[in-house]
C-alpha positions as CSV (number, residue, x, y, z in Angstrom):
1,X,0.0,0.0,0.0
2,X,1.5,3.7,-0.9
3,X,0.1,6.5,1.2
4,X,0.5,10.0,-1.4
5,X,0.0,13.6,-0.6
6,X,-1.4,16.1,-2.1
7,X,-1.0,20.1,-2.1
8,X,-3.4,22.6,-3.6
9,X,-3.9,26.2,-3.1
10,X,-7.9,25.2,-1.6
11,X,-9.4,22.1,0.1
12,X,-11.1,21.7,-3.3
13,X,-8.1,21.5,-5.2
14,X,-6.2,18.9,-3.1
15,X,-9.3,17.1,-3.1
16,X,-9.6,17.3,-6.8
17,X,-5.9,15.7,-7.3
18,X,-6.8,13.1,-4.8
19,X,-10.0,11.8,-7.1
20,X,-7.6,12.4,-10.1
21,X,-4.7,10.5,-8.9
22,X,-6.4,7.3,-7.0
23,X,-10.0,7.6,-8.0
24,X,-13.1,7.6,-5.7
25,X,-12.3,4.9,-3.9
26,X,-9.7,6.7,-2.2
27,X,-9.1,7.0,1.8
28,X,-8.3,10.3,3.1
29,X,-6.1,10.0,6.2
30,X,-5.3,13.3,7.1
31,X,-5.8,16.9,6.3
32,X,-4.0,20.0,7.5
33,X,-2.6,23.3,6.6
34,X,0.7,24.3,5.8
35,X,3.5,27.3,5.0
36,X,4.6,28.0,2.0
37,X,8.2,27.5,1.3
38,X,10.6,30.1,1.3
39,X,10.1,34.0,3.5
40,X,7.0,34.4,1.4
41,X,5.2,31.5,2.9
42,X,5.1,33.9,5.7
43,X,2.8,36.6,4.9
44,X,0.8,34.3,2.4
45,X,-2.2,32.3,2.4
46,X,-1.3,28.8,3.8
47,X,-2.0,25.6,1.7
48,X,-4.0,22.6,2.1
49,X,-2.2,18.9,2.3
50,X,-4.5,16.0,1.8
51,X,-2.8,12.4,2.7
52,X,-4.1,9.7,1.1
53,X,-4.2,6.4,0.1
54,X,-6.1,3.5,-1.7
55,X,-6.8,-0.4,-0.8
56,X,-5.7,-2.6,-3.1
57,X,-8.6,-4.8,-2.5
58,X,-11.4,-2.3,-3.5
59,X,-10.2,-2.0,-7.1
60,X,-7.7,-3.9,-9.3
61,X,-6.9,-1.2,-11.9
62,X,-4.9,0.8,-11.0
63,X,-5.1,4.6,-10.2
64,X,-5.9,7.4,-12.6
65,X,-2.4,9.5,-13.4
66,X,-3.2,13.0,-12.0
67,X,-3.8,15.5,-15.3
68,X,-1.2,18.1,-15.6
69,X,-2.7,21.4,-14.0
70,X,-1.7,24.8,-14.8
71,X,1.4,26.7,-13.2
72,X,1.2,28.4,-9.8
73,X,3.0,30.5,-8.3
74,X,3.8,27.9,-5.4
75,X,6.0,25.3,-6.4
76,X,4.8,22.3,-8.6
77,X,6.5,19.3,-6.7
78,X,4.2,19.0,-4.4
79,X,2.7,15.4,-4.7
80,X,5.0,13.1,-2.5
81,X,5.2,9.3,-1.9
82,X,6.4,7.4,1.4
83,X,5.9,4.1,2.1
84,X,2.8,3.3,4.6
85,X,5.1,1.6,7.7
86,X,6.5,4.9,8.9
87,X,2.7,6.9,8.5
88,X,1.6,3.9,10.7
89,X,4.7,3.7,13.2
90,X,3.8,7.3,13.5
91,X,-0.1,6.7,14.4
92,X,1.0,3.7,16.8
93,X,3.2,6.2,18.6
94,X,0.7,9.2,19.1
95,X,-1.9,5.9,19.9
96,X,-0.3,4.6,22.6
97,X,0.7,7.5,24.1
98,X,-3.1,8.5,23.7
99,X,-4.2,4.9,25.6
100,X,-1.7,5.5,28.3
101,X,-3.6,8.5,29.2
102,X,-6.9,7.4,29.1
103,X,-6.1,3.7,30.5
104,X,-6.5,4.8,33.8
105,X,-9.7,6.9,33.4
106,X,-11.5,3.8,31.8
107,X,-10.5,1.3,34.5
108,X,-12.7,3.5,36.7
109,X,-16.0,3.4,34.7
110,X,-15.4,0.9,32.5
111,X,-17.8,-1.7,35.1
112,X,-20.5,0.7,34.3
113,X,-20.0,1.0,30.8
114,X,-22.8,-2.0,30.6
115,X,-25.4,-1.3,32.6
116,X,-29.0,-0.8,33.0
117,X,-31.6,1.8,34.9
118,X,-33.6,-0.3,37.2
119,X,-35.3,2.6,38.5
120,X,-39.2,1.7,38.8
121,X,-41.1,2.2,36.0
122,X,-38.5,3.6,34.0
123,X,-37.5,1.8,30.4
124,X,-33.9,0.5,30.8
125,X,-31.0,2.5,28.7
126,X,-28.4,-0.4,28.3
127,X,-25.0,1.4,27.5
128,X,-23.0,-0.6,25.5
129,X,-18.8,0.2,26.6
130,X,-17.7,2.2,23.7
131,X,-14.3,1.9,22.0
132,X,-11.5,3.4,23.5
133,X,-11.7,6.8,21.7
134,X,-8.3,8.1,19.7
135,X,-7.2,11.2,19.3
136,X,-7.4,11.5,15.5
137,X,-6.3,14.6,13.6
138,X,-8.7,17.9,13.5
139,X,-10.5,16.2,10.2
140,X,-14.0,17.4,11.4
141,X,-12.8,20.8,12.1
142,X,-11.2,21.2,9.2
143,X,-13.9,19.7,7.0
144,X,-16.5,22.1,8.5
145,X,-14.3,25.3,8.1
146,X,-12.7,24.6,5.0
147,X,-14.4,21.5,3.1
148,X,-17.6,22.9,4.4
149,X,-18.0,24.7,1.0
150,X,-17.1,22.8,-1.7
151,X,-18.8,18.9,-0.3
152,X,-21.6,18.2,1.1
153,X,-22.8,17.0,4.6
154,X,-22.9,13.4,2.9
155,X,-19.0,13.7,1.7
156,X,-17.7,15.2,4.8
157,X,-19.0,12.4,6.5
158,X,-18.0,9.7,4.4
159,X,-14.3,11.0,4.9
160,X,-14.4,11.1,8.4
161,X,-15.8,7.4,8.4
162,X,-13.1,6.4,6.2
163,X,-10.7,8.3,8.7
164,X,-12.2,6.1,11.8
165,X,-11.6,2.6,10.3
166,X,-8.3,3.3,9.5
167,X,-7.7,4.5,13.2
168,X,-9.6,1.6,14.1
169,X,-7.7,-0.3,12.5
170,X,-4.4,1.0,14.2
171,X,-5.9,0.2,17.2
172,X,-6.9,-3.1,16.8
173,X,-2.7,-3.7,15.6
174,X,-1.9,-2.1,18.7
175,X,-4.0,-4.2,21.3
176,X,-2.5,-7.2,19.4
177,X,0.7,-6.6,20.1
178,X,-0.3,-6.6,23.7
179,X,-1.4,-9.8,23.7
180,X,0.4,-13.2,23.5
181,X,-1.3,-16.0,21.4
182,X,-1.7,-18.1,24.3
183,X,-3.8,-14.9,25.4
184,X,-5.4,-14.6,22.4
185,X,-6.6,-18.5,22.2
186,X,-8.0,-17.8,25.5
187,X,-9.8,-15.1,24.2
188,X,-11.3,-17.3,21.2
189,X,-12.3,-19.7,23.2
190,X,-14.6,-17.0,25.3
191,X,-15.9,-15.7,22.5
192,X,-17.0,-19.4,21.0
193,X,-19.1,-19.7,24.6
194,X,-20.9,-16.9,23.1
195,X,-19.9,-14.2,25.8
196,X,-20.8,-10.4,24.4
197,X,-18.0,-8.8,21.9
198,X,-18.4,-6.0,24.7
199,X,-17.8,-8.2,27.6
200,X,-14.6,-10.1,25.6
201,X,-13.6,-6.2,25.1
202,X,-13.7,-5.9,29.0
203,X,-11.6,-8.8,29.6
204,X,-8.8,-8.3,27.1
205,X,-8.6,-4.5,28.6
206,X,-8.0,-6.4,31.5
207,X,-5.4,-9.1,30.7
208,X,-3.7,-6.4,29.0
209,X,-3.6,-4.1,32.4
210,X,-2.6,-7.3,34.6
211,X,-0.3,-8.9,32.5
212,X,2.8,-7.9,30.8
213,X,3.6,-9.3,27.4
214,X,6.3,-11.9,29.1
215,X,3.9,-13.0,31.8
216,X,1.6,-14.0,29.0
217,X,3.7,-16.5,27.3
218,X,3.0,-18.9,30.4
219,X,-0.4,-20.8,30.0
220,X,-0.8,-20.5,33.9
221,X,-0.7,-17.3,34.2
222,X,-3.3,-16.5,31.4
223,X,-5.4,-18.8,32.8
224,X,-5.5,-17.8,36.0
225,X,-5.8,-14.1,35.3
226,X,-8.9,-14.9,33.2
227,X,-10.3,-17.1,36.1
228,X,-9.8,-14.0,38.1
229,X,-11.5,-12.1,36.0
230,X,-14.7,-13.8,35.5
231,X,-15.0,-14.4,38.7
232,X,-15.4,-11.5,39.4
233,X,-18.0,-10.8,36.8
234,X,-20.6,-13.4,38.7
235,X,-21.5,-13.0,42.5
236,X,-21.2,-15.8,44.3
237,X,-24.6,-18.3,44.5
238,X,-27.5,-17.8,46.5
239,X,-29.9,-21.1,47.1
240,X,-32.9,-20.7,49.3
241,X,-31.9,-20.5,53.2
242,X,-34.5,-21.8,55.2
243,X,-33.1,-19.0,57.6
244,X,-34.2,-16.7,55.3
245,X,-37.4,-14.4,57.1
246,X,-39.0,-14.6,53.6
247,X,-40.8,-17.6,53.7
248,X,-42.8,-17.5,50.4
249,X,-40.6,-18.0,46.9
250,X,-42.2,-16.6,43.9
251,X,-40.7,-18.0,40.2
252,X,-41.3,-15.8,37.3
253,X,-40.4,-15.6,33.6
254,X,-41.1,-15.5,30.3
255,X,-43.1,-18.0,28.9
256,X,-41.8,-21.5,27.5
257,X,-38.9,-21.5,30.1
258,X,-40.0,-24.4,32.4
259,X,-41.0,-22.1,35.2
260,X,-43.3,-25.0,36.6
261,X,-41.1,-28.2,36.1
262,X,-38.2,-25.9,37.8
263,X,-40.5,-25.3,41.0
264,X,-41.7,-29.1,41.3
265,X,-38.2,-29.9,41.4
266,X,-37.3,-27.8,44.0
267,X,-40.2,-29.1,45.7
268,X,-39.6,-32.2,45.3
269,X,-35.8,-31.9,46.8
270,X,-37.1,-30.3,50.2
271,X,-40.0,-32.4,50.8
272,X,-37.8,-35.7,50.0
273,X,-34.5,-34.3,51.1
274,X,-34.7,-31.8,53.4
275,X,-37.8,-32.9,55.1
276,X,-39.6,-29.8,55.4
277,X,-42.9,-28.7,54.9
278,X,-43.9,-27.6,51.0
279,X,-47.2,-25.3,50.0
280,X,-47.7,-25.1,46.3
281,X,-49.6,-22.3,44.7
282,X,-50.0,-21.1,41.1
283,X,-52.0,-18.2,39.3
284,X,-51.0,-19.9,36.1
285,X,-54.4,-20.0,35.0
286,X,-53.7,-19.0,31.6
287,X,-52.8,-22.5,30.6
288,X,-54.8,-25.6,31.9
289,X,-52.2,-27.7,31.2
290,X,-49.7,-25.5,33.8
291,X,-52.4,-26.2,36.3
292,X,-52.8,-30.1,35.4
293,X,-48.9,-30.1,35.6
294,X,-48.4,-28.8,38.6
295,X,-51.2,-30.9,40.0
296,X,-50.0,-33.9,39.3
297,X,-46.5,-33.1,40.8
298,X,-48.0,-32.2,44.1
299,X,-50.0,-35.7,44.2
300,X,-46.7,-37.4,43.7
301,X,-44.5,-35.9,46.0
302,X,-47.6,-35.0,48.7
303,X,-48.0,-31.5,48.9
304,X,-50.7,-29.1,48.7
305,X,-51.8,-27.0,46.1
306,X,-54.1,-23.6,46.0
307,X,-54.9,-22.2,42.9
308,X,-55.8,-18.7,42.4
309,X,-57.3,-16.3,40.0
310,X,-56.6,-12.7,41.2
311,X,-53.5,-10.9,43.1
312,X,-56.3,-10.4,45.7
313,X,-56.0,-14.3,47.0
314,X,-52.5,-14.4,47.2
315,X,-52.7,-13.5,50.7
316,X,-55.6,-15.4,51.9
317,X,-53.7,-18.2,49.8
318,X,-50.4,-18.0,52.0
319,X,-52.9,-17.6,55.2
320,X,-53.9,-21.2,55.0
321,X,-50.2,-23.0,54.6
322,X,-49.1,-20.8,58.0
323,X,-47.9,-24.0,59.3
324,X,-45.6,-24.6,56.4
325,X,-41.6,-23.6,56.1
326,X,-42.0,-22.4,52.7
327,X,-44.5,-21.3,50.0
328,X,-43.4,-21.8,46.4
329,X,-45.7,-20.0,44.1
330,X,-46.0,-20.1,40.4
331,X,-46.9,-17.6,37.8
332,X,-48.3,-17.7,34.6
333,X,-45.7,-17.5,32.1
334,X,-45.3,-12.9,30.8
335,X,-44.3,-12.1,27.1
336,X,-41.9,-9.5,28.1
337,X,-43.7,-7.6,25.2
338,X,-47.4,-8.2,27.1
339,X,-47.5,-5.0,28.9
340,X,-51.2,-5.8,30.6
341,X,-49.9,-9.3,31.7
342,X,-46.8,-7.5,33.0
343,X,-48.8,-5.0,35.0
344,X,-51.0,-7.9,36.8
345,X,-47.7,-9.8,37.8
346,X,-46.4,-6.1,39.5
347,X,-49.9,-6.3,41.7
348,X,-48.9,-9.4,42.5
349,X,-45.9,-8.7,43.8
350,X,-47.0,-5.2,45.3
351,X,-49.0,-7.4,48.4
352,X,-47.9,-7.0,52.0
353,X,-45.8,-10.6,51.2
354,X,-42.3,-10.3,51.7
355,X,-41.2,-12.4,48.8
356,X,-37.5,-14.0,47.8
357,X,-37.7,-13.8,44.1
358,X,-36.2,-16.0,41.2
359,X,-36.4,-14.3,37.5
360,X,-36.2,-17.9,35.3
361,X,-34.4,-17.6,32.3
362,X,-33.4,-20.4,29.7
363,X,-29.6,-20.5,29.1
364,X,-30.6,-20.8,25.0
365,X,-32.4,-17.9,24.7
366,X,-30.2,-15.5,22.7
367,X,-28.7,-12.1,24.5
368,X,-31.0,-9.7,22.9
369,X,-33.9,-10.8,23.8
370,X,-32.3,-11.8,27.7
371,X,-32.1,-7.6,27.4
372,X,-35.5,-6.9,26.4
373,X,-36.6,-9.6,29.3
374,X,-34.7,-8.4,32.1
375,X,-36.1,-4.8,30.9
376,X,-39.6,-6.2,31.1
377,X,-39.3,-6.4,34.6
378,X,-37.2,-3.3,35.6
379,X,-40.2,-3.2,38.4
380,X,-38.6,-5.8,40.5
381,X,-36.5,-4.5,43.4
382,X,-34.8,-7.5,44.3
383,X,-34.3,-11.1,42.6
384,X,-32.4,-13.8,42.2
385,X,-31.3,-15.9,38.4
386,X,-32.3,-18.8,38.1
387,X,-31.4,-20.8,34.7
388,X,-33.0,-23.8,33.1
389,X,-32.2,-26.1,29.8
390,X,-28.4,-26.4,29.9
391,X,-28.5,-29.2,28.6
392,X,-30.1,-28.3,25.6
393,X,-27.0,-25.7,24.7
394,X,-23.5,-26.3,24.0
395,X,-22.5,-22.7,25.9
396,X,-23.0,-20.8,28.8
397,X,-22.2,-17.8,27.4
398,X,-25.9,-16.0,27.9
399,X,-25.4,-16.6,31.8
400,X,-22.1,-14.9,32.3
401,X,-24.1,-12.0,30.1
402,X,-27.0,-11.9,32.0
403,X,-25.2,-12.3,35.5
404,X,-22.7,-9.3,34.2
405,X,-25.2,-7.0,33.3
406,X,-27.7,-7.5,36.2
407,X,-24.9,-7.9,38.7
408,X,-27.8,-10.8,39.6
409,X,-26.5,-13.6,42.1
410,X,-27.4,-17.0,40.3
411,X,-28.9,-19.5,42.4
412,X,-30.0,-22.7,40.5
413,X,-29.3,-24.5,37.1
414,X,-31.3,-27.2,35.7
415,X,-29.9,-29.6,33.4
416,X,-33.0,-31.5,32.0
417,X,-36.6,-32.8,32.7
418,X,-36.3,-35.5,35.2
419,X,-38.3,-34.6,38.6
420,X,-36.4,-34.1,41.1
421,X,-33.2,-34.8,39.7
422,X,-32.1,-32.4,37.4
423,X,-31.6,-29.4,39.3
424,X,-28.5,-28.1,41.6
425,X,-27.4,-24.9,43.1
426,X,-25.0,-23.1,40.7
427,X,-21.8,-23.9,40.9
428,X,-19.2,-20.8,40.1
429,X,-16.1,-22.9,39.5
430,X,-17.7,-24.9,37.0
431,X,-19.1,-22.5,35.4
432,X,-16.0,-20.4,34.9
433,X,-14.5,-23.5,33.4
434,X,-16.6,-24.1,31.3
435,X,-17.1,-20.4,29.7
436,X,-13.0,-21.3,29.4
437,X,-12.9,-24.2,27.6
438,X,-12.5,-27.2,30.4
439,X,-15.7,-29.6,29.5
């Protein structure tokens, strides 16, 4: 690749040998002013230097040759090619000097640069963490004051997009030459769980902070580094405690997650298990078959079951199992896009019951819609994660995403349909090893 520059008495004319020279395809880089030569550059007008260049792959013929122009007054040699190593050494110089400055500032807010509003009733703005922003050349400035008149909005903003990719693309050079290849496997292999591009972002900013270039030749200390990491990214898990003062357990979730299968389970384990003393109730009246489901389940393993219709009866409903040491109730399954269902679940929980919460998610249910869900019910104050199906995926990548951006404690998995069997409280180590590779 050849970087050129060009010189013309306006923006227009450099711009004009640019699109002569390498066509329309070409990538402006960088444009400044500059002196004339000689004492008379002094007291005159100052000219305009366009550097640009063209990608080989975006055209095989090769560039239009510039058509003579007439004489000026300033010298005519002005067009000048240098190979594109020492433009680029020069951007990797003022770019690293630029990242040591802000390095420090994004550590800070860089664990808020994902996050989400909870507030009550409020939609949730999820802020994606931006790029690490490089101080480019006064393009924009330039373009506005002195391009402003001869292109339009359109072209002025085409070349400053063109400007960005190549810095982007210095930057993306530079962070990998921070990082080993062992890093950078380890990276790959985070990514293939399906973890967020943002998140991955996050944790190679990290490696990169903790580890110098040396430390990441050995596996170890990649490894362990990374562990650290992610570990930090999910809370540690939190079951039920039967020393808990809330004594009733409310599932909810969208619909199709196995909401009810997921609380006969649990039931099952403490009546057969633990011994203790189960109540079962469900406003799941939406679906007979929930009801019929759950029914059956509390035959088998001897339990009660209420059923109600309204948010009223909930309370009446946990009345009558007083002499019981927990209360799982079910709810009918909420499109998180079912704003009236939504609103009936909030009455729900808005009783005089002081409820422990679990917000049922299925670990194959993409990342985007996990966002819109977890927005759905921005009313909650308090809950818990709870994630079904593993076994129907081959990654865990949506519950490191979920428990990242909802700084959520996860408290169980399940791992298939059998009653009671396949369900146990989340386990953080295995987890981790998984998202890294270790099956």
């Amino acid at each position: 690749m050849k970087v050129k520059r060009y010189v013309g008495e306006t923006a227009q004319e450099a711009m004009q040998k640019v699109r002569s020279d390498l066509g329309r395809d070409a990538i402006i880089l960088n444009t400044r002013k500059i002196r004339r030569k000689g004492l008379a550059g002094i007291f005159s007008k100052p000219l305009i230097e366009v550097v640009a260049t063209i990608d080989s792959d975006i055209s095989s013929k090769p560039p239009k040759q510039a058509q003579p122009s007439a004489p000026k007054p300033a010298p005519q040699s002005y067009a000048e090619s240098y190979d594109a190593p020492s433009f680029i050494n020069e951007l990797n110089a003022n770019l690293m000097q630029n990242q040591q400055n802000q390095q420090k500032a994004m550590h800070n807010h860089r664990q808020t640069e994902v996050s989400y509003n909870m507030a009550a009733d409020e939609d949730i703005k999820l802020e994606i963490p931006k790029p690490v922003e490089i101080e480019v050349p006064a393009i924009s400035e330039l373009a506005e004051k002195e391009l402003g008149e001869s292109f339009t909005p359109s072209q002025i903003s085409e070349i400053k997009n063109m400007l960005s990719k190549v810095y982007d693309a210095v930057k993306l050079d530079y962070e990998s030459s921070k990082l080993s290849d062992i890093s950078k496997e380890m990276l790959e292999k985070l990514e293939k769980n399906e973890i967020e591009r943002v998140i991955i972002n996050d944790i190679k900013e990290d490696i990169i902070e903790q580890l110098s270039i040396d430390d990441q030749q050995q596996e170890s200390k990649v490894k362990n580094a990374v562990y650290d990491i992610l570990d930090s990214y999910i809370k540690d898990p939190q079951p039920y405690s039967f020393n808990s003062n809330k004594k009733v357990v409310v599932f909810i979730g969208p619909t199709g997650v196995g909401k009810t299968t997921t609380l006969a389970k649990l039931a099952a384990n403490m009546v057969l298990n633990e011994k203790k003393k189960v109540g079962l109730i469900t406003s799941d009246t939406y679906r007979i078959a929930a009801v019929e489901q759950l029914k059956t389940y509390s035959e088998i393993i001897g339990v009660p079951l209420s059923i109600i219709y309204s948010p009223a009866e909930i309370v009446k409903a946990i009345e009558n199992y007083k002499d019981k040491d927990i209360i799982l109730v079910d709810t009918a399954g909420r499109s998180h896009k079912d704003q009236y269902q939504l609103m009936e679940l909030k009455s729900l929980l808005n009783s005089s019951i002081d409820f422990e919460t679990y917000l049922v998610i299925s670990a194959t249910t993409k990342f985007s819609d996990c966002v819109e869900i977890i927005k759905s019910y921005s009313f909650l104050e308090d809950y818990k994660l709870l994630f079904t199906k593993l076994d129907e995926t081959s990654t865990l990548g949506t519950m490191l995403n979920i428990a990242y951006v909802t700084k959520r404690p996860i408290s169980y998995i399940t791992t298939g349909q059998s009653v009671p069997d396949d369900i146990e409280i989340a386990d953080k180590e295995k987890i981790i090893n998984s998202l890294m590779g270790d099956k």
